[in-house]
N, C-alpha and C positions, 0 to 999 in steps of 0.2 A: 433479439436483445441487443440493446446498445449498453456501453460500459469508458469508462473512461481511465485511465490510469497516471496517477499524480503521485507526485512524493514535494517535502518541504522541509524548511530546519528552520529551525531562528533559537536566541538565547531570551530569558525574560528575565523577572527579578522575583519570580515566583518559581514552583515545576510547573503548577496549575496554567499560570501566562505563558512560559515559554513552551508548551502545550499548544494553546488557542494561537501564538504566534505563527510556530511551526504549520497551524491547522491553514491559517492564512495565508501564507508563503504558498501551499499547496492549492490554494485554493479554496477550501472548502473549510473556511474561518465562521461563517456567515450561516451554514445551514445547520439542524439537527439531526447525527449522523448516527446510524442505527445498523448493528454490528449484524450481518449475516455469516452463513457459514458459505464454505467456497462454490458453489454451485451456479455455473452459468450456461443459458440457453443454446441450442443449438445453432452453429455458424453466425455464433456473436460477434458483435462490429466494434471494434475498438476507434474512439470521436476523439477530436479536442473537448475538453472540459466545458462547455455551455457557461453560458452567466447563469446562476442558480440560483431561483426568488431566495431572500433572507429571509430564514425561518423553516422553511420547508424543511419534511421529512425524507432524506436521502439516505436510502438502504447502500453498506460498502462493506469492503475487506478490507480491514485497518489492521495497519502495523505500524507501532509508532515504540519509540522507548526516551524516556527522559533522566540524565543527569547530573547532579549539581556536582560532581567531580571532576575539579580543573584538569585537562590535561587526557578525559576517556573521552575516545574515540567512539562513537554512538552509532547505529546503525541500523534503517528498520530496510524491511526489503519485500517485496510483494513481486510472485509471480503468477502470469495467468497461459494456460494451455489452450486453445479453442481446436474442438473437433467439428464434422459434421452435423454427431449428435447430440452432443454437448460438449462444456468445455469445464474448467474447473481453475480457481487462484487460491493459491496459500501467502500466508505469511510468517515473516521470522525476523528479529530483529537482533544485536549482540550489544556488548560492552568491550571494546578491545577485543575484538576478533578480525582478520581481513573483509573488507567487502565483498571482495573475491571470494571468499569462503563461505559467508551468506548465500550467495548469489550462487555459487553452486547448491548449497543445500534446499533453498528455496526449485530450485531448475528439477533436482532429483526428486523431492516431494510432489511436485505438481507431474511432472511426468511416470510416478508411481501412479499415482491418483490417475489419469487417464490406461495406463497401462491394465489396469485393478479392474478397469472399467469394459477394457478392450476397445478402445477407441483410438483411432489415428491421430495425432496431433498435425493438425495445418498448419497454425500458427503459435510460436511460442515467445513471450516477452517478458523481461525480466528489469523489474528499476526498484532502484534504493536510494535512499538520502544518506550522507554520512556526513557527521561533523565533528569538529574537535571543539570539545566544552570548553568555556573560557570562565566560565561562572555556573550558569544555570542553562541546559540546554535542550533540545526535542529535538528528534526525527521524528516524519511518519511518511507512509508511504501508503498511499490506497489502492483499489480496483474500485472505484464510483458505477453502481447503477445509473444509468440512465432513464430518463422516462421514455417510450415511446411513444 
């Protein structure tokens, strides 16, 4: 299994735009993106983000939060664990919370989740976007499917 992992922000004049902005910024503005639960194959490959036809249907773990609140600090976070025999990503994102604080709670989640599993974690990665709203704003943060 290959997988990619993106994060993005932008402001809009909408939540709905600054949504699709932030989706852009990430990358993955362009496809149709279809929400899985965190389950990844065994000795999964973490790639750079592919060009990905527009329109296609892209399976991912999205974390994303948007708001129109001048001045909050926003923050989605996605981490993923790969073991031998599988691997597994969570998501969580805040309003005025540290990123630091996400990013450990995302790290302790996804290392429950393999520990639950009994499986050794190889590799562990952890990314967030964080912004400070000026108007209208978005995070998100994914784990992207790949095709093989």
């Amino acid at each position: 299994m290959k997988i990619a992992i993106v994060s993005g922000k932008d402001e809009g004049p909408t939540k709905l735009n600054a949504f699709d902005n932030a989706l852009s910024d990430a990358g993955i503005g362009d496809v149709n993106l279809i929400r899985v639960s965190s389950m990844l194959g065994p000795n999964t490959e973490i790639h750079e983000l592919p060009c990905l036809k527009p329109g296609s249907m892209v399976n991912c773990v999205l974390s994303d939060i948007t708001s129109d609140n001048p001045g909050d600090e926003i923050t989605a976070t996605v981490a993923v664990a790969i073991g031998e025999e599988l691997g597994c990503a969570v998501e969580t994102q805040g309003i005025n919370r540290p990123p630091e604080e996400l990013r450990e709670e995302a790290e302790f989640m996804v290392k429950y989740m393999m520990e639950k599993r009994e499986v050794k974690i190889k590799e562990l990665i952890v990314k967030e976007a964080t912004t400070t709203v000026n108007d209208i704003a978005s995070v998100v943060a994914s784990v992207v499917y790949l095709e093989e």
